[in-house]
N, C-alpha and C positions, 0 to 999 in steps of 0.2 A: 504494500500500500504506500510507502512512505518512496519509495521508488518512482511509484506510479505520480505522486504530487509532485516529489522533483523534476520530471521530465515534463509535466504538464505548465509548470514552471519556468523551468529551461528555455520551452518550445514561444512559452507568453513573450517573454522578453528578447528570445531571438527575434520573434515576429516586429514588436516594436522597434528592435534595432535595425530592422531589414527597411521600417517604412520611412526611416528616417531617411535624409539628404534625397528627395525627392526635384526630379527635373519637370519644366515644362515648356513649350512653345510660346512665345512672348510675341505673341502679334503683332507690335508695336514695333519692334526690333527684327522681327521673323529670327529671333536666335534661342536655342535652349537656354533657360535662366534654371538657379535654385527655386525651388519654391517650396515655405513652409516651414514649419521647426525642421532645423540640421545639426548636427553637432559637427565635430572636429574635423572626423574624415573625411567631409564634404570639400575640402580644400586639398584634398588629393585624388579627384575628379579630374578631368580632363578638362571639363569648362572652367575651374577654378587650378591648377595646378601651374600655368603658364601666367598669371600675376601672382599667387598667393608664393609660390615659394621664393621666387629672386627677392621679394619686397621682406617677408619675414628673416631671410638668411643676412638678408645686405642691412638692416634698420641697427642702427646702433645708438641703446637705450643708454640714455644720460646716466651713470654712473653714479653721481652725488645724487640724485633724484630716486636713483634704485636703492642707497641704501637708507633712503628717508623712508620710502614705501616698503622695505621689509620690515620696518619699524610697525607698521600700523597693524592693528588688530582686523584682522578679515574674520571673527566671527561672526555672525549671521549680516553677512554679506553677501547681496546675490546680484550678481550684474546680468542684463538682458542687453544684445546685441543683434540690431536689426540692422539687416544690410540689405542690398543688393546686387547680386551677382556680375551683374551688367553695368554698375557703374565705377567710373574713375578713382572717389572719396573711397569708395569702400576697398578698392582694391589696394588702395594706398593704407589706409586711417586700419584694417581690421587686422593684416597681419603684422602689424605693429604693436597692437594693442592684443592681441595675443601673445605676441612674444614679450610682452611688458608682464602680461599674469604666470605666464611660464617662469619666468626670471625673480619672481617675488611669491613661486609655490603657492597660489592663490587654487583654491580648489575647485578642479573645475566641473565637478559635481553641484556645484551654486553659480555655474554658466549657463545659459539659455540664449541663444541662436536662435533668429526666423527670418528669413529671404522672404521679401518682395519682387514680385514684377514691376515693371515701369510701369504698371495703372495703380502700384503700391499697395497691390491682395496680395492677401497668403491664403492657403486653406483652415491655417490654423494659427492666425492672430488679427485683429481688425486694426487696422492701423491708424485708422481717423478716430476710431475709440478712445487709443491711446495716444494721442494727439503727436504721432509722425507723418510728417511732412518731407522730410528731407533724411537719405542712407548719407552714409551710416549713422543711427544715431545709438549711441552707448548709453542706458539707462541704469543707474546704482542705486539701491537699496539697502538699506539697513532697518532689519526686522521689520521687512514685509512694507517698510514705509520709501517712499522716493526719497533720495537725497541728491540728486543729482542726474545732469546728464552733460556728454559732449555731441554736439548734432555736426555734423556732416566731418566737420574736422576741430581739433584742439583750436582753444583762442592762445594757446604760448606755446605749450606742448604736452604730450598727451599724457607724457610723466606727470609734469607741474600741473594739470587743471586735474586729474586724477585724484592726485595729493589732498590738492584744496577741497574737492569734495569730501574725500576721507576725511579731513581735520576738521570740515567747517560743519561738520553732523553727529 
């Protein structure tokens, strides 16, 4: 029996993991986009693998700014990152700002990912709900409340307004 609930188990969570990083036709563009919640992998895709890895490999994180931000407490800290596939900022602004929560062990179990198309739907996030407007925009939380966002790109840099959110909440 107990066999039986682990594989039925097993099977639940492969399936969720299989439907994630989902593509679709972007009419507007005629080119496959992300669409929907993705996690990580979705940037070793083929539509995402020719900006995300030169930009995350080549980005070199302000030093004095990394060791401000291992300082801070990421307990119940959850950042949501909406992007989209197809644009410029995000290709630029997100493997950056990954490689920033990499380099400060930020857990990326309290990450949450969702791609837009250029008409700015997901299947599974409403976007004028939560009032985006403009990819990438990085939204921080602390215990379930907003404390912050950077929308399209940093006003200094992604380290330093990062920071400020962290300190100023």
């Amino acid at each position: 029996m107990k066999k039986l609930i682990f594989l039925l188990l097993f099977s639940f969570f492969n399936i969720g993991a299989f439907a994630q990083n989902k593509t679709k036709l972007d009419t507007r563009i005629q080119k496959e986009v992300l669409s929907g919640q993705i996690n990580l992998d979705a940037f070793n895709m083929d539509i995402c693998k020719a900006w995300y890895t030169p930009e995350h490999e080549t980005y070199q994180i302000k030093k004095g700014l990394l060791r401000k931000l291992k300082q801070q407490n990421l307990n119940n800290i959850r950042i949501l990152i909406v992007l989209g596939s197809w644009c410029h900022d995000s290709h630029q602004q997100v493997p950056r700002f990954i490689k920033i929560l990499e380099a400060i062990s930020f857990p990326f179990e309290h990450l949450d990912m969702n791609a837009l198309d250029t008409y700015k739907h997901s299947p599974d996030f409403d976007a004028k709900t939560n009032g985006i407007t403009r990819v990438p925009t990085i939204i921080i939380y602390k215990k379930d409340q907003e404390i912050g966002r950077i929308i399209e790109h940093p006003k200094k840099s992604l380290e330093r307004d990062l920071l400020h959110i962290l300190n100023n909440k």
